[in-house]
VMD Tcl script that builds the backbone (N, CA, C; Angstrom):
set m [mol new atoms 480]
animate dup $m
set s [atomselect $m all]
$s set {name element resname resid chain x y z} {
  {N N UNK 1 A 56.357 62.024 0.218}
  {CA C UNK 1 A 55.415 61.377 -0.675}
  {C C UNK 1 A 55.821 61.649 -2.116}
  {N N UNK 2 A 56.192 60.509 -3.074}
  {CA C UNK 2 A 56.225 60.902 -4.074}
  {C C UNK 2 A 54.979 60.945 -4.918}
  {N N UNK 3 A 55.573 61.534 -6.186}
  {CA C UNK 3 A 54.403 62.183 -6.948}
  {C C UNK 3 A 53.641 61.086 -7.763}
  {N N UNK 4 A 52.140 60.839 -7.701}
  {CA C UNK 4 A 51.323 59.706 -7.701}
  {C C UNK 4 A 50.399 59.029 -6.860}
  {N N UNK 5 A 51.746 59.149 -5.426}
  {CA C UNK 5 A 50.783 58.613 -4.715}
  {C C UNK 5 A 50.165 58.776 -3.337}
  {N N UNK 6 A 49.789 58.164 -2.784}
  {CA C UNK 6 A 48.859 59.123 -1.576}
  {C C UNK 6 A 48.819 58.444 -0.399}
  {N N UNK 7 A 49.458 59.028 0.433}
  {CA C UNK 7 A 49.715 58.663 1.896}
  {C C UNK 7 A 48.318 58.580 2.627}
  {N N UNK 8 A 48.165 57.089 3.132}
  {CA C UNK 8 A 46.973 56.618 3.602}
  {C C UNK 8 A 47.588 56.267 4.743}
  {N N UNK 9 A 46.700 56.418 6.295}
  {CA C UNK 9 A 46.779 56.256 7.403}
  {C C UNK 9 A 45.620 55.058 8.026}
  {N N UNK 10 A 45.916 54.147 9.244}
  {CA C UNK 10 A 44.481 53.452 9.337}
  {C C UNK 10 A 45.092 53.025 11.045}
  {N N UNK 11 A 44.274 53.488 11.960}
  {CA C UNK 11 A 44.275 53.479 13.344}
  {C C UNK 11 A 43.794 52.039 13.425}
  {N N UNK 12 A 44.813 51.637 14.407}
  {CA C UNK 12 A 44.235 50.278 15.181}
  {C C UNK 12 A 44.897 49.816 16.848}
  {N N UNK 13 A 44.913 48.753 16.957}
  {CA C UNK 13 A 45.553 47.932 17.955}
  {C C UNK 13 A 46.520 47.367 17.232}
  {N N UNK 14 A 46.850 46.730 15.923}
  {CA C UNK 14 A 47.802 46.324 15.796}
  {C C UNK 14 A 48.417 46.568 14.409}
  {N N UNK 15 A 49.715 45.959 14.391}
  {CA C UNK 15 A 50.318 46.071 12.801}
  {C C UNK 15 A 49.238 45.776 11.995}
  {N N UNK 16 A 48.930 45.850 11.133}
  {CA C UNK 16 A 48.013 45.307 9.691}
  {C C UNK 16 A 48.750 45.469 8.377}
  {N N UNK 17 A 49.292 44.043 7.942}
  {CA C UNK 17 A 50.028 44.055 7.070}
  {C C UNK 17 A 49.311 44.003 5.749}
  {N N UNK 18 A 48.455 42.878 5.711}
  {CA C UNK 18 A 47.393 42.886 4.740}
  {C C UNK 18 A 46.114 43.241 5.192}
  {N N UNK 19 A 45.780 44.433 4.763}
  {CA C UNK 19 A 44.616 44.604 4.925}
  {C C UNK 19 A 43.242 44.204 4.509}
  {N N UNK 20 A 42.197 43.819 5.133}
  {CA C UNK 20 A 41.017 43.136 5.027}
  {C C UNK 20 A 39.686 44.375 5.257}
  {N N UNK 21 A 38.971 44.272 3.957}
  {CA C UNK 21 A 37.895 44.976 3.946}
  {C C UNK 21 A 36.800 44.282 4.737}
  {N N UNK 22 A 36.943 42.822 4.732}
  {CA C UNK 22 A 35.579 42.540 5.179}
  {C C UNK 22 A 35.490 41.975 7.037}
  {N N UNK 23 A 36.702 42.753 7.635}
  {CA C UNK 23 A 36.726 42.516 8.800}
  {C C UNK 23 A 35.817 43.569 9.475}
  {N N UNK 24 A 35.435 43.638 10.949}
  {CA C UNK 24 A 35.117 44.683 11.681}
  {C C UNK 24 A 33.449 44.579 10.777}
  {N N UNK 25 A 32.788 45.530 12.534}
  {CA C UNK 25 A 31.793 45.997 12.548}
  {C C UNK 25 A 30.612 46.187 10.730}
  {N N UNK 26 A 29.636 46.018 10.784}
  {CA C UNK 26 A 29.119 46.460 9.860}
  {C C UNK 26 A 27.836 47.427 10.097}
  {N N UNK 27 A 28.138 47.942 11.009}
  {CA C UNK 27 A 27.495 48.896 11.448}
  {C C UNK 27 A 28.009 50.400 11.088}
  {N N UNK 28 A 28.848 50.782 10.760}
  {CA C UNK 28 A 29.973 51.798 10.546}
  {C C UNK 28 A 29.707 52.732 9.592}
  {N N UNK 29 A 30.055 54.126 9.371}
  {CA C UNK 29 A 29.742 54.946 8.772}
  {C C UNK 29 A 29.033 54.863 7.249}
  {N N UNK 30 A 30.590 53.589 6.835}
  {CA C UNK 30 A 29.656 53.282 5.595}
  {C C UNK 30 A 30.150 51.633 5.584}
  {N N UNK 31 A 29.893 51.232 6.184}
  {CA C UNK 31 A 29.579 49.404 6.501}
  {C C UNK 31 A 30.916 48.889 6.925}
  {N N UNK 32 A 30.879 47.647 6.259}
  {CA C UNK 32 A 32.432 47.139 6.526}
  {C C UNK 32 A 33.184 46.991 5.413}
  {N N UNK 33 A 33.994 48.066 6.201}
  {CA C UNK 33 A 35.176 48.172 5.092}
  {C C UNK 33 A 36.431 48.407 5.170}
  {N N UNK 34 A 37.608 48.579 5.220}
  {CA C UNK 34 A 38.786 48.988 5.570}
  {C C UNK 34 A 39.510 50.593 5.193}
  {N N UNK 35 A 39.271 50.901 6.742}
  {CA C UNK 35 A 38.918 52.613 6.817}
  {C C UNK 35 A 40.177 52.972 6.955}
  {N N UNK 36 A 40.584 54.218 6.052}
  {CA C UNK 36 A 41.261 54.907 6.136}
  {C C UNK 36 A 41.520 56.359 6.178}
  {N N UNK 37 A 42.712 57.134 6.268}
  {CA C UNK 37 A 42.506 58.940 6.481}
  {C C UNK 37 A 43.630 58.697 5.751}
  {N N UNK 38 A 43.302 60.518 5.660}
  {CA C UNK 38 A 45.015 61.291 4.883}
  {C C UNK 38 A 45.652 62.260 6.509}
  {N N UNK 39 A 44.912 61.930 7.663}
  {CA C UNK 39 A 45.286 62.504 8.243}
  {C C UNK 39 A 46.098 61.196 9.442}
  {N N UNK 40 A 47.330 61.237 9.860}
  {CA C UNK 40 A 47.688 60.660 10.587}
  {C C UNK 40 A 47.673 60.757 11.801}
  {N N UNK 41 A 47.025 62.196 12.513}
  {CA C UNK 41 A 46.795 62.574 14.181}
  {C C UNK 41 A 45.185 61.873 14.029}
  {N N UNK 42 A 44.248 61.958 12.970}
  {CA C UNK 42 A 43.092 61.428 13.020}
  {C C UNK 42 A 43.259 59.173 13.526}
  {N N UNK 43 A 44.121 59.322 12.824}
  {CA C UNK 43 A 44.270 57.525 12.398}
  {C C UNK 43 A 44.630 57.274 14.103}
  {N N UNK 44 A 45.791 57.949 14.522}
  {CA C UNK 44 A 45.995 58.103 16.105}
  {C C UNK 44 A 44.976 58.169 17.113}
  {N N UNK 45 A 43.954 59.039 16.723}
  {CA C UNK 45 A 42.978 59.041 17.480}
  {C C UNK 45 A 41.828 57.780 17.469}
  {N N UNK 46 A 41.730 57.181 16.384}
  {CA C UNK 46 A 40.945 55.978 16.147}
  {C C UNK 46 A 41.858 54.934 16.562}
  {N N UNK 47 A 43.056 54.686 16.659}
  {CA C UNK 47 A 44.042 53.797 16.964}
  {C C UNK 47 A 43.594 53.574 18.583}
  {N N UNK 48 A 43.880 55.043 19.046}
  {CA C UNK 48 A 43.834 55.089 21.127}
  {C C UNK 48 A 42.455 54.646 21.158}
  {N N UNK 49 A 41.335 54.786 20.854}
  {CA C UNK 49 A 39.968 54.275 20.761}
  {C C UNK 49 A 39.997 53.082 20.991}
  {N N UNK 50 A 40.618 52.319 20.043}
  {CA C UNK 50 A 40.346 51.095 20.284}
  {C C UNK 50 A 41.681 50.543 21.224}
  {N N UNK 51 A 42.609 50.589 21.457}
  {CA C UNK 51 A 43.824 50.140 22.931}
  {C C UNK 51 A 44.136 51.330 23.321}
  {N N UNK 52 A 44.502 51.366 24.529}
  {CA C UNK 52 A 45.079 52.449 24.809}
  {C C UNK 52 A 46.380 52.394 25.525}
  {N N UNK 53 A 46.444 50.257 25.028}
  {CA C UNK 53 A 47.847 49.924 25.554}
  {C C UNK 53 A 48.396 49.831 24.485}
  {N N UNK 54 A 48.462 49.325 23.480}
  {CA C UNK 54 A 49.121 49.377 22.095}
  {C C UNK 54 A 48.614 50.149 20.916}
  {N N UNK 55 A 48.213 51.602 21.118}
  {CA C UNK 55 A 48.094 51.905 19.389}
  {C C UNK 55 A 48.970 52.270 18.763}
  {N N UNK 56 A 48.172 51.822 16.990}
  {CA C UNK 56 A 49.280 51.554 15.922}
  {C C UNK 56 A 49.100 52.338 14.925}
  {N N UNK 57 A 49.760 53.143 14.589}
  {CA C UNK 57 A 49.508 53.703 13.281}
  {C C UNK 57 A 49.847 52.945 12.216}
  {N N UNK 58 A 48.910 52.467 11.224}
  {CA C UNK 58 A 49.612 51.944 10.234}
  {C C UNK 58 A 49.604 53.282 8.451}
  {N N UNK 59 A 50.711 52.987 7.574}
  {CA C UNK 59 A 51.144 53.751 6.467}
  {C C UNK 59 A 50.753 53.222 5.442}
  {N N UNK 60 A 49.903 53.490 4.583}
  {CA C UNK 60 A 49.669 52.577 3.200}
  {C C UNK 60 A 50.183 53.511 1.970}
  {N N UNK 61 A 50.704 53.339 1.237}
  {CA C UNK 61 A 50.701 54.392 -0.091}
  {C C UNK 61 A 49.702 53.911 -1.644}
  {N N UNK 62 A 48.729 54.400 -2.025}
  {CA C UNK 62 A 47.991 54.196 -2.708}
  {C C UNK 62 A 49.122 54.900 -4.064}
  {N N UNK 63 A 48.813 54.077 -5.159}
  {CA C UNK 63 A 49.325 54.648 -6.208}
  {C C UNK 63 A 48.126 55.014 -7.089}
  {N N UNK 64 A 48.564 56.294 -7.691}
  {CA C UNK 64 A 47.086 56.529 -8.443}
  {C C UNK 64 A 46.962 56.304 -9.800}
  {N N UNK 65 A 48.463 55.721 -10.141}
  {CA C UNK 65 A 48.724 55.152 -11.868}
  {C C UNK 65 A 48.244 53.829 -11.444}
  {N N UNK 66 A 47.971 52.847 -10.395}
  {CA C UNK 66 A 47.475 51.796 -10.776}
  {C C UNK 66 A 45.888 51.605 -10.175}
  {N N UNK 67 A 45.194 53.128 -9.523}
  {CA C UNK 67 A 43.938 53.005 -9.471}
  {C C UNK 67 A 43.454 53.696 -11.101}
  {N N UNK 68 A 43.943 54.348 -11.657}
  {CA C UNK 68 A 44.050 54.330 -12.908}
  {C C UNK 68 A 43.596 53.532 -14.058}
  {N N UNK 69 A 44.020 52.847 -13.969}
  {CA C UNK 69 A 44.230 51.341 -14.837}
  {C C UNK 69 A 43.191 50.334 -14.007}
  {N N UNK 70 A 42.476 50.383 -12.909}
  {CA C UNK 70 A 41.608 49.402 -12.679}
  {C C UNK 70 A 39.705 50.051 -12.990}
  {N N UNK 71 A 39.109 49.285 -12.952}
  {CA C UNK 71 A 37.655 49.500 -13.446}
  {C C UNK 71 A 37.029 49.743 -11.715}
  {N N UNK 72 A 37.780 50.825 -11.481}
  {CA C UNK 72 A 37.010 50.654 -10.066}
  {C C UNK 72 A 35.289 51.052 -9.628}
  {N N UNK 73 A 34.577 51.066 -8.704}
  {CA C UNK 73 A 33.536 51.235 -8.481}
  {C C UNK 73 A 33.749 52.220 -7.254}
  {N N UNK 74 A 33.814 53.729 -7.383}
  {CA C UNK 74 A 34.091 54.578 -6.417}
  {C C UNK 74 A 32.958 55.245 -6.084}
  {N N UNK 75 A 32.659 55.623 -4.488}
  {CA C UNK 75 A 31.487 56.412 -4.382}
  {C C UNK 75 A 32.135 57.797 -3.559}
  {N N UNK 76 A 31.872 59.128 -3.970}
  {CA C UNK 76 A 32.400 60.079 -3.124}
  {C C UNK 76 A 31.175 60.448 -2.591}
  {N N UNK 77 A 31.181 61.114 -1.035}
  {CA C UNK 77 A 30.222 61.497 -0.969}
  {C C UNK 77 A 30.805 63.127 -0.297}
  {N N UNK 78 A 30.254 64.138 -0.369}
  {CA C UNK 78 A 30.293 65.757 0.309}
  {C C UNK 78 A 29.439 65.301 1.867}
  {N N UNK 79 A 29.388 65.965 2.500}
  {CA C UNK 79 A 28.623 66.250 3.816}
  {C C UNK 79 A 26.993 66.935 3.444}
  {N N UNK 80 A 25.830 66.175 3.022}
  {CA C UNK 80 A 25.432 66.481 2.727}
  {C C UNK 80 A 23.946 65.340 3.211}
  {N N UNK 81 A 22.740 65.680 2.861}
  {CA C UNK 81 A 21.789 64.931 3.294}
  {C C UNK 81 A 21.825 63.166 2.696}
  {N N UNK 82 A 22.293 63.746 1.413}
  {CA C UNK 82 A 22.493 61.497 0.674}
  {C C UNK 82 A 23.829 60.979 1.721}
  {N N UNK 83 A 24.698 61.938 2.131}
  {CA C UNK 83 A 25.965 60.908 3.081}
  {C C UNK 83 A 25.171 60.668 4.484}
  {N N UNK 84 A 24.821 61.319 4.826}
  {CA C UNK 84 A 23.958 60.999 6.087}
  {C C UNK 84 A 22.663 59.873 6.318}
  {N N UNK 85 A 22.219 59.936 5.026}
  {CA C UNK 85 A 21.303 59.121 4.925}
  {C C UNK 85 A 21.857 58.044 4.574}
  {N N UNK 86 A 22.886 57.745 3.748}
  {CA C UNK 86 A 23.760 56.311 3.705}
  {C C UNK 86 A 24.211 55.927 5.171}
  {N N UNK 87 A 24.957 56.759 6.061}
  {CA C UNK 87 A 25.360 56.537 7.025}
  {C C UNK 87 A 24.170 56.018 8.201}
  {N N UNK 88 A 23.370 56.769 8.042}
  {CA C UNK 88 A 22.117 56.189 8.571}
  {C C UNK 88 A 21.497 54.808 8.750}
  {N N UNK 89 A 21.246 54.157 7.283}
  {CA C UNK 89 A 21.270 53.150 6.879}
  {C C UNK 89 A 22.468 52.100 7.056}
  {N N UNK 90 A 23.175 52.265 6.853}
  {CA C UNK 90 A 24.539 51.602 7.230}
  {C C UNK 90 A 24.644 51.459 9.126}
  {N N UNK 91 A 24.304 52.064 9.330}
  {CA C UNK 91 A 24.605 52.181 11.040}
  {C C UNK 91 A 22.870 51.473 11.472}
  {N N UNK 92 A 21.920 51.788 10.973}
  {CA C UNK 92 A 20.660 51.430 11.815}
  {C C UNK 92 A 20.074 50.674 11.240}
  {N N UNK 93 A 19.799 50.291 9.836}
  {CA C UNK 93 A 18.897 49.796 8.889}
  {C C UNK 93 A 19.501 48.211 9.024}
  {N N UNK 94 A 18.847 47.377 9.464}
  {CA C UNK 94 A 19.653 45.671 9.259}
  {C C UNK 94 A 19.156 45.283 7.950}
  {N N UNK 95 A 18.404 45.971 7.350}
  {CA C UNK 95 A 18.071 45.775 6.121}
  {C C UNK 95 A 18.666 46.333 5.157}
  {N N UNK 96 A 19.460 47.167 5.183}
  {CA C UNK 96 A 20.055 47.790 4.218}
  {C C UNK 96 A 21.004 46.831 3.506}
  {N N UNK 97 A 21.418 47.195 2.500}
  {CA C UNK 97 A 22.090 46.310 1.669}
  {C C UNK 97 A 23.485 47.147 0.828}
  {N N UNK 98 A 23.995 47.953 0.851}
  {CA C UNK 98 A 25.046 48.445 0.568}
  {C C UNK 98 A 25.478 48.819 -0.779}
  {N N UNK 99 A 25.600 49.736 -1.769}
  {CA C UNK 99 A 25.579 49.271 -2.862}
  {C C UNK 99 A 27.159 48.422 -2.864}
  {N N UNK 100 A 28.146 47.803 -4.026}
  {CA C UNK 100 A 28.829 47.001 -4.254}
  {C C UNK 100 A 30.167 48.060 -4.648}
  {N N UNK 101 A 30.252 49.041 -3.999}
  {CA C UNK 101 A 31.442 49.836 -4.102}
  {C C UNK 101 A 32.562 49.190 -3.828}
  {N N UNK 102 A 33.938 49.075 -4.150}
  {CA C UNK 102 A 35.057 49.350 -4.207}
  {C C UNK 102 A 35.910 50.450 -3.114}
  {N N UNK 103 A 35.522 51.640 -3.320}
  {CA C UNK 103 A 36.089 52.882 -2.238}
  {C C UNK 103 A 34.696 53.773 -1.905}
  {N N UNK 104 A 35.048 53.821 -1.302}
  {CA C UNK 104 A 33.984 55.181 -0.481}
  {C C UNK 104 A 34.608 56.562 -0.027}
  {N N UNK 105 A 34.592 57.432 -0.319}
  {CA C UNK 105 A 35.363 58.610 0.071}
  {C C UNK 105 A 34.330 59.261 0.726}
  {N N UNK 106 A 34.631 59.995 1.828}
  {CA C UNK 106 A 33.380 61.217 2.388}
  {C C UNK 106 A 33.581 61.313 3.813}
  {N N UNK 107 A 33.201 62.521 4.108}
  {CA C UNK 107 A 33.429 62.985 5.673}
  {C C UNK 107 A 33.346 61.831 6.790}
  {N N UNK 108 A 33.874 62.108 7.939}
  {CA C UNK 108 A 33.516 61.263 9.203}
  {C C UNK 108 A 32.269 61.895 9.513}
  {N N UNK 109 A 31.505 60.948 10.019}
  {CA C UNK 109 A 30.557 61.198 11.685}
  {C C UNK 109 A 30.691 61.494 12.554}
  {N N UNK 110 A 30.104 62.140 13.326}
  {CA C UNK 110 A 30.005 62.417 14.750}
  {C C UNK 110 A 29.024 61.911 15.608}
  {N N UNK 111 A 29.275 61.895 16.951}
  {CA C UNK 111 A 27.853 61.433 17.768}
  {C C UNK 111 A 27.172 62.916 17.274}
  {N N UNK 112 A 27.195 63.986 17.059}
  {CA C UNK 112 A 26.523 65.303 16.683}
  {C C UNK 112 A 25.152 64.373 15.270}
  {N N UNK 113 A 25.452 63.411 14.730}
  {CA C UNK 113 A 24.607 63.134 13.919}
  {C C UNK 113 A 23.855 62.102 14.627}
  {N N UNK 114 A 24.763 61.051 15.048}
  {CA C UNK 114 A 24.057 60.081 15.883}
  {C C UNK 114 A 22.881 60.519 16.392}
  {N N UNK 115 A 23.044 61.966 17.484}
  {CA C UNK 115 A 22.321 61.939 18.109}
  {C C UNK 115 A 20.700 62.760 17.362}
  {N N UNK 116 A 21.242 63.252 16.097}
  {CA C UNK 116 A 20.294 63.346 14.949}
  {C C UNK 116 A 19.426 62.364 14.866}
  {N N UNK 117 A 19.911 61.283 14.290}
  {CA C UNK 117 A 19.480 59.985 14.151}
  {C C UNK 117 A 18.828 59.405 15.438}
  {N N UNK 118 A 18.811 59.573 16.648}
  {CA C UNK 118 A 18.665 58.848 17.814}
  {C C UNK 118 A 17.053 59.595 17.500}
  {N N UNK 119 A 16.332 61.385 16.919}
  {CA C UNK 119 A 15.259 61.800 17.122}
  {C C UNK 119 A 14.354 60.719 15.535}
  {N N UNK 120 A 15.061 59.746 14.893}
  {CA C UNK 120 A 13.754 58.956 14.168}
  {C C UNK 120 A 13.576 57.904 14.741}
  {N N UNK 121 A 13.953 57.435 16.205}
  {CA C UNK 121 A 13.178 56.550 16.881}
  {C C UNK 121 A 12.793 57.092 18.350}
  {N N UNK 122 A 13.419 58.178 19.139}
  {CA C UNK 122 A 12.757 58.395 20.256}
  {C C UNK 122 A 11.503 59.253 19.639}
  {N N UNK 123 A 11.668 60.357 18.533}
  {CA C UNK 123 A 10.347 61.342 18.268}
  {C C UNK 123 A 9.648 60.851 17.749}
  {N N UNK 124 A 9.962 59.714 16.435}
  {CA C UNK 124 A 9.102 58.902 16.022}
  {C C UNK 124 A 9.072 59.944 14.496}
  {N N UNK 125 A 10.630 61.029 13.995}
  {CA C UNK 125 A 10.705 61.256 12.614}
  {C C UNK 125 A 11.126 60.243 11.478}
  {N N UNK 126 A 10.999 61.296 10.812}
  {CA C UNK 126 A 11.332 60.321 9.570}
  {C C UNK 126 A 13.338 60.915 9.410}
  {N N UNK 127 A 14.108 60.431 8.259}
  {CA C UNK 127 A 15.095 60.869 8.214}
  {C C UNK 127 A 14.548 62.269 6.776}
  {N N UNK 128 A 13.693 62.591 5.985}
  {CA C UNK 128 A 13.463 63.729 6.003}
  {C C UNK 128 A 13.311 64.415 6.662}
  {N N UNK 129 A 12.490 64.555 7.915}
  {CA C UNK 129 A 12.177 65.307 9.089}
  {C C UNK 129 A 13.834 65.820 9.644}
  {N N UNK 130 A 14.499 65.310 9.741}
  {CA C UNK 130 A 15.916 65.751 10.709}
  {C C UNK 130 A 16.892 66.114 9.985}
  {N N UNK 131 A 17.302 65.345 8.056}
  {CA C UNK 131 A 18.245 65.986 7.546}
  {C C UNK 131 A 18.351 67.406 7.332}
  {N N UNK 132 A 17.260 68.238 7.447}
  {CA C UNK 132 A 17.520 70.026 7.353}
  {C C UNK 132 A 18.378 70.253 8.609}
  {N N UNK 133 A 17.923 69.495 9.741}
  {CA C UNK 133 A 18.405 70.470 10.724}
  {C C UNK 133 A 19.634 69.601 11.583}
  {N N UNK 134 A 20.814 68.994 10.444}
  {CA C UNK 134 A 21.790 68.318 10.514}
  {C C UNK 134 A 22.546 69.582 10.124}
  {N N UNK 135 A 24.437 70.427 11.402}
  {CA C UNK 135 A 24.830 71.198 10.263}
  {C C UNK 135 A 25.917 70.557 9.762}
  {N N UNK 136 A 25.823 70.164 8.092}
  {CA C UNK 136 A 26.749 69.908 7.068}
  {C C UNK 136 A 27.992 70.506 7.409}
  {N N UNK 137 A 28.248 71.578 7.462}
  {CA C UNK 137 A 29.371 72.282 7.106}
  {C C UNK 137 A 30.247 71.931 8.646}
  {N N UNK 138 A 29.668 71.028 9.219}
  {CA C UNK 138 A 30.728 70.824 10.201}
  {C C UNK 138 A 31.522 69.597 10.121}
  {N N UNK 139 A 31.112 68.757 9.343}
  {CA C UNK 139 A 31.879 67.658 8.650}
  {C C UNK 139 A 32.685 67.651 7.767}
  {N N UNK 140 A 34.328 68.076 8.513}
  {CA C UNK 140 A 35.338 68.390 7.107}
  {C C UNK 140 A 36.482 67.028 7.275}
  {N N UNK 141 A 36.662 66.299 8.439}
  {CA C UNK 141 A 37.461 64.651 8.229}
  {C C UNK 141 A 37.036 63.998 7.230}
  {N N UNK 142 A 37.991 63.611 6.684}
  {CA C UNK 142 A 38.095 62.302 5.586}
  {C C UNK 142 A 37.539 61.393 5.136}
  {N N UNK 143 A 37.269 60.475 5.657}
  {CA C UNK 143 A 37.596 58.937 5.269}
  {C C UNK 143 A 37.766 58.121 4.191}
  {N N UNK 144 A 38.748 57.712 3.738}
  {CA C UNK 144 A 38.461 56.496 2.496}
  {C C UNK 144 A 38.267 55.130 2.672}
  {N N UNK 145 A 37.518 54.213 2.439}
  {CA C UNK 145 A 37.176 53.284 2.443}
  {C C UNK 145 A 37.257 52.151 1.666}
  {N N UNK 146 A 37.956 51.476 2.002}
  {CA C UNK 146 A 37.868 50.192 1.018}
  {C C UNK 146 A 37.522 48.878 1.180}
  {N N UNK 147 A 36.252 48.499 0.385}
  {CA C UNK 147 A 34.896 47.767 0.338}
  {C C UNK 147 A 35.357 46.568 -0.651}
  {N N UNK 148 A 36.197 45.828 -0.942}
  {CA C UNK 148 A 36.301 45.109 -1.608}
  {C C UNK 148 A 37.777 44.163 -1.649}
  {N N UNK 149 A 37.830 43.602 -1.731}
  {CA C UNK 149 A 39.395 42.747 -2.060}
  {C C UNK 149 A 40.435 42.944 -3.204}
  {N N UNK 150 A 39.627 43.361 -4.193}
  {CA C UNK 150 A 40.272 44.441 -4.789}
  {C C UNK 150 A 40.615 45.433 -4.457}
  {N N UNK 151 A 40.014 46.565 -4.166}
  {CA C UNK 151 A 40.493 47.813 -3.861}
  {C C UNK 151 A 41.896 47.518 -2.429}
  {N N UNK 152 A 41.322 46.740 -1.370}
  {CA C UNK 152 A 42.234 46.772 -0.864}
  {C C UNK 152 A 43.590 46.220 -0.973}
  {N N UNK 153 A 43.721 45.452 -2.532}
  {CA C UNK 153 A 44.981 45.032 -2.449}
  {C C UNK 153 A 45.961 45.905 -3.557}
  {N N UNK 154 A 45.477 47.223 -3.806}
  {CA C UNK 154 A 46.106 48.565 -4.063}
  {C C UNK 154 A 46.777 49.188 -3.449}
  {N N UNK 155 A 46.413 48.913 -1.678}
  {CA C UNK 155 A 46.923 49.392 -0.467}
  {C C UNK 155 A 48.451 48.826 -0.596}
  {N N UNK 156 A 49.729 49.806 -0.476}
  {CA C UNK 156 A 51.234 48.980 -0.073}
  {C C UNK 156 A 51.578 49.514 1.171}
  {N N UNK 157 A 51.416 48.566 2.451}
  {CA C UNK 157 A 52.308 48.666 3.406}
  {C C UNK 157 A 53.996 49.194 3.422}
  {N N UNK 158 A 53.620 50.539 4.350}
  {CA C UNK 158 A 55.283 51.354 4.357}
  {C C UNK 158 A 55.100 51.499 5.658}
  {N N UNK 159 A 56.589 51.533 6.456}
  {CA C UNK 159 A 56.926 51.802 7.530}
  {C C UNK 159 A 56.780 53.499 8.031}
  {N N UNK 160 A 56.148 53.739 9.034}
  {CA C UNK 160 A 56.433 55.114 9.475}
  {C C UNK 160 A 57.471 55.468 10.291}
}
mol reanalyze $m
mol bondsrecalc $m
mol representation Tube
mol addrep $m
């Protein structure tokens, strides 16, 4: 990796040359967007998920002199009660509405939260009621996200 820029990974079924934010699910951690890691055994593991006859790792290199120079709209989030509660919303709320980000940075999910989330409709809590007794500190995966047609055409396809 040279110096600048940042080796991005993104699990699938197939090559993805140009990548598309507004494909796939909008149900997803943090909606639809075009998900990526810095980890490439992670991207592998989301790759076999979805085929387990063809997965693909694909290589993007982000340059950070030309996220630099753009007016981007970035949201980071820590493992913390506001990422959960976005994720929440994003995954259950059909009403939710997303704010108009660009990238999303912040831990993966687990069914360990899901099944958090599963006690504000079988117990009948609220998502105050359950974010205390979510543990944070077990959410240390990645993800970056890119929510826009812009951001994703920062992404440069490299061979692994």
């Amino acid at each position: 990796m040279k110096i600048g820029k940042l080796l991005l990974y993104h699990g699938s079924n197939m090559v993805v040359d140009c990548p598309k934010w507004n494909h796939g699910s909008r149900y997803r951690d943090f909606g639809q967007c075009f998900y990526t890691t810095h980890s490439r055994e992670m991207a592998r593991d989301w790759a076999e998920k979805m085929s387990l006859v063809n997965p693909v790792v694909n290589g993007y290199a982000l340059d950070f002199r030309s996220v630099e120079t753009c007016d981007l709209r970035i949201k980071r989030f820590r493992a913390d009660a506001e990422w959960a509660e976005f994720i929440y919303n994003n995954r259950f709320n059909s009403t939710f509405c997303r704010p108009e980000y660009d990238i999303i940075v912040g831990p993966v999910a687990d069914r360990g939260l899901t099944e958090q989330f599963s006690r504000i409709d079988n117990e009948g809590l609220s998502f105050d009621d359950i974010a205390p007794l979510i543990n944070y500190s077990h959410y240390k995966d990645v993800q970056i996200c890119f929510c826009s047609e812009y951001s994703v055409k920062l992404l440069k396809r490299i061979d692994l």
